[in-house]
N, C-alpha and C positions, 0 to 999 in steps of 0.2 A: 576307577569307579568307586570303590572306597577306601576314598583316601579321608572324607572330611569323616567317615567312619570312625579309621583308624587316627584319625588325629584325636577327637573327643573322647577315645578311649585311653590313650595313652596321657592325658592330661588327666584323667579320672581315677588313673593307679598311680599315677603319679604323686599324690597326696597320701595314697594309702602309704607309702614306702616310706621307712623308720618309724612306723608303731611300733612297737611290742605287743601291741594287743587291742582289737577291733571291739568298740563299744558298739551296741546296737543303736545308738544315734549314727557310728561310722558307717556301719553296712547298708544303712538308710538312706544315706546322703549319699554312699558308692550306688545303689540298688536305683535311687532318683536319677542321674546321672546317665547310668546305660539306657535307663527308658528313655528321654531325649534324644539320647542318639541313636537310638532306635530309630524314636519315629521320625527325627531328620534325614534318614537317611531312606523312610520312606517305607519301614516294615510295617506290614497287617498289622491292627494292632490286635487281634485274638493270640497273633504270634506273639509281640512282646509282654501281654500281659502271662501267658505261660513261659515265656523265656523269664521274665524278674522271677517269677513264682518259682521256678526251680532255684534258681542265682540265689536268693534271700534266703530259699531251706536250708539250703545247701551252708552259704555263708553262716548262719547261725545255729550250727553243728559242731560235731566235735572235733573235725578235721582244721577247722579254723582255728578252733576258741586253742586248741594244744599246740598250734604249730607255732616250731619257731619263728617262721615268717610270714604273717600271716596276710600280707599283701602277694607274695608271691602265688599263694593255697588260691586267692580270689582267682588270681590269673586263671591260675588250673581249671578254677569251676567255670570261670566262661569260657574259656577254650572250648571244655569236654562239651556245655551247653551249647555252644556254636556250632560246633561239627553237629551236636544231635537236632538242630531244626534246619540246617542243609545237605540230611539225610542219612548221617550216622555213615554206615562201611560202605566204601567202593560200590557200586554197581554192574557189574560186568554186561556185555550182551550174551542174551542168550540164541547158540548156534544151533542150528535143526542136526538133529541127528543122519538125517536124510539131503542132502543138499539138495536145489540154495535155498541158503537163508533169507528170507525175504521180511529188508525191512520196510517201513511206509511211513512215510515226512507227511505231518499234518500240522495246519497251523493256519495264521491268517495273512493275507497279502503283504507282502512288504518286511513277512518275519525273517528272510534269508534264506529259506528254505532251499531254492536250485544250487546258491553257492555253498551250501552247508553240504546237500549233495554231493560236489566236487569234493568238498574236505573230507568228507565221511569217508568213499572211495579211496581217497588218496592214504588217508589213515590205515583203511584195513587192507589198502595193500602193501605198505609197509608192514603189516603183521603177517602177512605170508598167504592174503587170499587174492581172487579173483572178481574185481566187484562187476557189477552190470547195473550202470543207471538207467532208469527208463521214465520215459514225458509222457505224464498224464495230465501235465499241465495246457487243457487245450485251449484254452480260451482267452490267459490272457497274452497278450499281442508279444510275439516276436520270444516266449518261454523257450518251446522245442529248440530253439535256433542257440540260446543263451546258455540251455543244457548240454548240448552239444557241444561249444565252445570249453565249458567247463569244463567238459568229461577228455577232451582233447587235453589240455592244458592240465589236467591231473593224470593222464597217462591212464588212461577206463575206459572201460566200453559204455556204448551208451544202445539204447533201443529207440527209436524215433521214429515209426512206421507212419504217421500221421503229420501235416505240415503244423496244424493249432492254428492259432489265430480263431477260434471258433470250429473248424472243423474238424469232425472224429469224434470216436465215442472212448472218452477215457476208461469206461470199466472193461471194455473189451481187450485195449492196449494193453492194460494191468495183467488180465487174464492172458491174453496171447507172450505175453514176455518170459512168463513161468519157461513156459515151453522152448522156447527160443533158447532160455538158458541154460535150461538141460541139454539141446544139444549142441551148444559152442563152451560147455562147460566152465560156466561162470558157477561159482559157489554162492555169491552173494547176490541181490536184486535188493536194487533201492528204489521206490519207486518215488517219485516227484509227484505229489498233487498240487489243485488248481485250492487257492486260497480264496478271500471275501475280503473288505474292507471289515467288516463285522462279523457276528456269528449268524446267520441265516440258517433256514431250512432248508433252498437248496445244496447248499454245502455243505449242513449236516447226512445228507442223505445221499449225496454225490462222494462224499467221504467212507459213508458206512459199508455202498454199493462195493466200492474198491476194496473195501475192507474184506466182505463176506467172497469178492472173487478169487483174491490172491492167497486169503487166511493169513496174514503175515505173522512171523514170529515174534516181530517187534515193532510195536505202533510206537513212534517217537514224536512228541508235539516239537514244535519248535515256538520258541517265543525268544521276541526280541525284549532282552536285559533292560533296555532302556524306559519305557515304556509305563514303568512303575507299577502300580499296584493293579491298573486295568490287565496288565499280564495276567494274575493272580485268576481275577474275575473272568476273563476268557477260556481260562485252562480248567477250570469248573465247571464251564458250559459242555467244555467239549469233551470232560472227561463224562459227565451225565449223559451228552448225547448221542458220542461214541464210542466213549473209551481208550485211555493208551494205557503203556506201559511204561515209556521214563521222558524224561525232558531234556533237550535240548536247549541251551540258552546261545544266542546268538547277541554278537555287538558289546560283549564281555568288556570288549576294551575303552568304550565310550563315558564318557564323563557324568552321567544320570548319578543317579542317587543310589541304586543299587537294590533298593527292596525288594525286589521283583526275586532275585535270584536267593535272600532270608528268607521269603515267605514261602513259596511256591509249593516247593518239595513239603513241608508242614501242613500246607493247609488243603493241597491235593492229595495226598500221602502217595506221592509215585516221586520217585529220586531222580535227581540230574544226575545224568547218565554223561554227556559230552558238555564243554563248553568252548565258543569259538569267541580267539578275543585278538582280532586282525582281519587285516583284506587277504592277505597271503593264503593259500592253497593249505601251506601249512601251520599256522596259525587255529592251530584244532589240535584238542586233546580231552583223553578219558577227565572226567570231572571226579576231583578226588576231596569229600570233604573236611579231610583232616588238615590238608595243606592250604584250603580256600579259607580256614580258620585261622592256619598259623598266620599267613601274608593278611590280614584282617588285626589281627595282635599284634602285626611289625617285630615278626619270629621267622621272617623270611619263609625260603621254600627250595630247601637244600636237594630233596629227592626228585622233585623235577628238574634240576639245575644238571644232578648226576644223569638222569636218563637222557637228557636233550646232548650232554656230553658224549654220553654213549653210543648215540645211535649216529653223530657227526662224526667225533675222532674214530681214526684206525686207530684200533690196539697195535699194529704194528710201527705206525710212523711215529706213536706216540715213546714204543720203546726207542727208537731210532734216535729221536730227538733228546731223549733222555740220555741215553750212553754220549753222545754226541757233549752233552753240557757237565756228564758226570766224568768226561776222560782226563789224561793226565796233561793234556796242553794247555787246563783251564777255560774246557768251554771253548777254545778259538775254532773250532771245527764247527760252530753253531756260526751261520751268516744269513746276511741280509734277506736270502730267498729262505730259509730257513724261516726267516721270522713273520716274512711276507704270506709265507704257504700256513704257518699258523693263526695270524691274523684271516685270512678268510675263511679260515676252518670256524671261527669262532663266530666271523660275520652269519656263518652258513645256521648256527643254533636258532638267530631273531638278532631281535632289536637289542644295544648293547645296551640301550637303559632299561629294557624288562631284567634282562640277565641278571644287572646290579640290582635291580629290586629285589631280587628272590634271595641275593644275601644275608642271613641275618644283620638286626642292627641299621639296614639301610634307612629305615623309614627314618633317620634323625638327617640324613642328608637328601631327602625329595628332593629341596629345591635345586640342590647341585645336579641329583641324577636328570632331574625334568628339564635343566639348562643344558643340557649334553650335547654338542651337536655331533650326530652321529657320519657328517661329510668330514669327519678331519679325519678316520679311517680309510675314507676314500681318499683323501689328503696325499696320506704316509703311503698309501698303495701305491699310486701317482708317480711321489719321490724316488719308490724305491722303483718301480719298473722305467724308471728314466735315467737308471745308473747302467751300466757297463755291466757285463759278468763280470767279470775281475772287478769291478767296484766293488761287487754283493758279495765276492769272493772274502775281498781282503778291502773293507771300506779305510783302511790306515791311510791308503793312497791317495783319498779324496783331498785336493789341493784346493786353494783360492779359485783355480780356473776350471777345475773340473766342479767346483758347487755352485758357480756361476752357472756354465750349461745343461749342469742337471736342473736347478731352479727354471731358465727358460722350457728346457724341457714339459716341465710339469706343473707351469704357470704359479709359482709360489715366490717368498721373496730366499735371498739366497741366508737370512738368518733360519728360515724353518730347513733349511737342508742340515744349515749344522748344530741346529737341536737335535736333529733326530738323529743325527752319526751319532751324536754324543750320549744321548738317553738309552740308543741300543750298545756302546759301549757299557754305561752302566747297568743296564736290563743284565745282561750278558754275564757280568761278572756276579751281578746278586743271584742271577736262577743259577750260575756255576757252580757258586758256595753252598747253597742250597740244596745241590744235585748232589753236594759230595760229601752232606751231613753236618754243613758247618753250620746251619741256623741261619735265622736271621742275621742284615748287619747290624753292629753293634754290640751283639750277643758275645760274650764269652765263649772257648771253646770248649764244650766238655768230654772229657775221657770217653774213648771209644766213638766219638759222635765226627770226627772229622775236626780241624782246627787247628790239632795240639801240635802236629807239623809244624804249620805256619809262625807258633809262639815259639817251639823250639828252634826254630831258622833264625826270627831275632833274639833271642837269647844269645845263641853262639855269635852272632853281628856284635852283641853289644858286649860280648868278654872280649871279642877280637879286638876292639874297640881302643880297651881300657890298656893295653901295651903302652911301656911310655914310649916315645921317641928319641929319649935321651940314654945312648949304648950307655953309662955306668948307671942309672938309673934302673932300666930292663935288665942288665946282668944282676941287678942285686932282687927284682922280682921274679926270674929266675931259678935263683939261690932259694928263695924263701917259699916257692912255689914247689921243690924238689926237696926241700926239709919236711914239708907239708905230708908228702908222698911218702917218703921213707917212717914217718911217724905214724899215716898212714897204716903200711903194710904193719911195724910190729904193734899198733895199739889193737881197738876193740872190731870187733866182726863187720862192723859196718862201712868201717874205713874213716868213722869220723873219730878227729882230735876231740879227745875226753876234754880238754880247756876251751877248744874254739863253740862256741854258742851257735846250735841249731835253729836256722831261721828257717821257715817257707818261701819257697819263690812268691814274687809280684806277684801269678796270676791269680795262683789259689790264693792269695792275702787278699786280692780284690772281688776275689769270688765269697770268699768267708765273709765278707764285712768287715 
């Protein structure tokens, strides 16, 4: 969603970078620049004319005019400025001290709201509650039935006393739900309302009704991300005509322009609270706008990269697989199901190309990460459960006729069977070196760090080496290697001959320059 954002910004610092020093014709021309893509991208503009207004004070300060980089200091100032017009810190929910919490989806037809439900649930019960969805959605055709389905499919309860399709009285359901959930002890209550294609007076008052029976603790709008600035305009009507407390943005993942999700929070003054950016159940998360700035800057988004890790991997297989690649056999103890049982741990976080995006530095490779096809996963899965145990065991054994059958097997051709022997051959031995502190390939070893083994094993290869093969030749190296010794013992403390010239081994010489 902002990507043609993040492209016009990153060609816009990109001029600033090797100044020494920012004329106020530069900050002018940087200041012009962001407005653009601003408004391309489809922000308020009361938003961007106080977003440059900050950027340009800011820039033409003393934080600027003294730094030594004074392109990098710009970054800084839009960054800071970015997080503070998509709502500055975190927004947490707020939990009744009394359970349940009862939240209330408002919004207009078609904003995502039942499926946001599902995710909402699924989320907070992943945090250690007890959610309870309930259908106040009566009216439009076939909602109760669709909430239902959700609330199944995210593993929640759901409340549905009423069939919809027009019949029932939604403030009553609302009301009757409380109760229900106090006693089948649900902590949470989300309730689903009936949206409009626009903002009406029935639905502002069919909204309120709900409001004033349930009292919820948190009225959440939902708007859909896409939609652009009418977002903005709808979330003003209804904050005047009902009121909430944070925003929702839904369809996060869609190719729109994105101003919907700059503006909002600024020009409603209530914070996105969640954003949903997939069809997936899980495909939902707290909306954080420090991180929604960085991936906007193309500074990635390391700290949801680690959480999404966290809550997938065990800490325990994750030790397992470690010891496994850090042992003395060289890692041979890691095999094919090893690597198979890790690959869908990773599938399990999302899509591999959001993943790659969250890296820092990604945004120079889009096109590669956007051309990804994410079936050659399924691919490698395929290959590998169409081997043998003992294949996955010990793939060495894999012959001509055994990558033959595994390819039929797994409908591929028989060169993708022996790429992939061979790539988890090398996988293998680089996470091995790795595991056991030697660094990257190619790296030097350094002291303490794992390696120096390895240089001192060819070391002694290459003295053993240098023996001649000719018996009077080695008896006279020998002699002269045993004079060495005895001059050795009576000369200086070190053992070295005061006339023989102290060199450095190869490595340190190649390591010093």
């Amino acid at each position: 969603m902002f990507d043609t954002l993040s492209d016009r910004l990153a060609n816009t610092f990109k001029t600033l970078r090797g100044k020494g020093r920012l004329s106020e014709a530069d900050i002018d021309a940087t200041a012009r620049e962001i407005r653009i893509a601003l408004l391309e991208a489809d922000v308020a503009l009361p938003v961007v004319r106080a977003f440059i207004g900050q950027v340009k004070e800011r820039a033409a300060g003393v934080e600027v005019s003294q730094a030594l980089n004074p392109a990098q200091q710009v970054i800084k100032i839009v960054n800071e400025e970015l997080i503070g017009i998509l709502g500055g810190e975190t927004r947490r929910l707020r939990l009744a001290k009394q359970p349940p919490t009862v939240i209330m989806l408002a919004g207009l037809q078609g904003a995502g709201k039942t499926t946001l439900a599902g995710k909402l649930g699924r989320w907070l019960k992943s945090q250690g509650h007890t959610p309870l969805l309930v259908a106040c959605d009566l009216q439009r055709p076939n909602a109760v039935n669709q909430l239902s389905v959700v609330a199944e499919r995210a593993e929640v309860g759901v409340y549905a006393p009423q069939p919809g399709n027009g019949v029932g009285d939604p403030v009553q359901v609302a009301k009757d739900s409380i109760e229900y959930a106090r006693g089948k002890q649900y902590d949470v209550v989300i309730v689903d309302t009936a949206g409009r294609l626009g903002i009406d007076q029935e639905l502002m008052r069919q909204a309120a009704d709900i409001r004033d029976a349930v009292s919820p603790d948190e009225v959440l709008f939902v708007v859909d991300a896409m939609i652009g600035q009418d977002a903005v305009n709808t979330a003003e009507a209804f904050r005047d005509g009902v009121g909430f407390d944070g925003v929702v943005l839904s369809k996060l993942d869609g190719d729109a322009r994105g101003g919907a999700a700059l503006s909002i929070a600024h020009v409603t003054g209530r914070q996105i609270m969640f954003a949903s950016n997939g069809e997936k159940l899980d495909d939902f998360d707290a909306f954080h706008p420090d991180r929604m700035a960085s991936r906007i800057l193309g500074m990635g988004d390391m700290l949801t990269l680690i959480e999404k890790a966290e809550q997938t991997f065990s800490k325990q297989e994750a030790e397992k697989m470690a010891s496994k690649l850090a042992s003395s056999k060289g890692g041979k103890d890691f095999t094919l199901d090893d690597f198979l049982a890790q690959m869908e741990q990773v599938r399990k976080m999302g899509s591999i190309s959001k993943l790659l995006g969250m890296l820092p530095g990604m945004a120079q490779m889009k096109d590669q990460i956007n051309n990804l096809d994410e079936r050659d996963v399924d691919r490698t899965a395929a290959i590998i459960k169409s081997m043998t145990p003992a294949e996955r065991q010990d793939p060495v054994i894999i012959n001509g006729s055994r990558r033959a059958r595994i390819a039929r097997g797994s409908g591929v051709e028989v060169s993708a069977v022996k790429n992939l022997v061979e790539r988890f051959f090398e996988a293998r031995k680089m996470m091995s070196r790795m595991a056991q502190g030697g660094g990257m390939p190619g790296m030097p070893g350094m002291p303490g760090m794992g390696g120096a083994g390895r240089q001192k094993k060819k070391q002694k290869q290459a003295k053993g080496k240098q023996r001649s093969g000719n018996p009077m030749k080695r008896k006279q190296q020998e002699q002269e290697a045993a004079a060495r010794r005895e001059a050795a013992a009576q000369g200086n403390a070190f053992g070295q001959d005061q006339d023989e010239k102290f060199e450095l081994p190869d490595e340190f010489k190649k390591f010093m320059g």
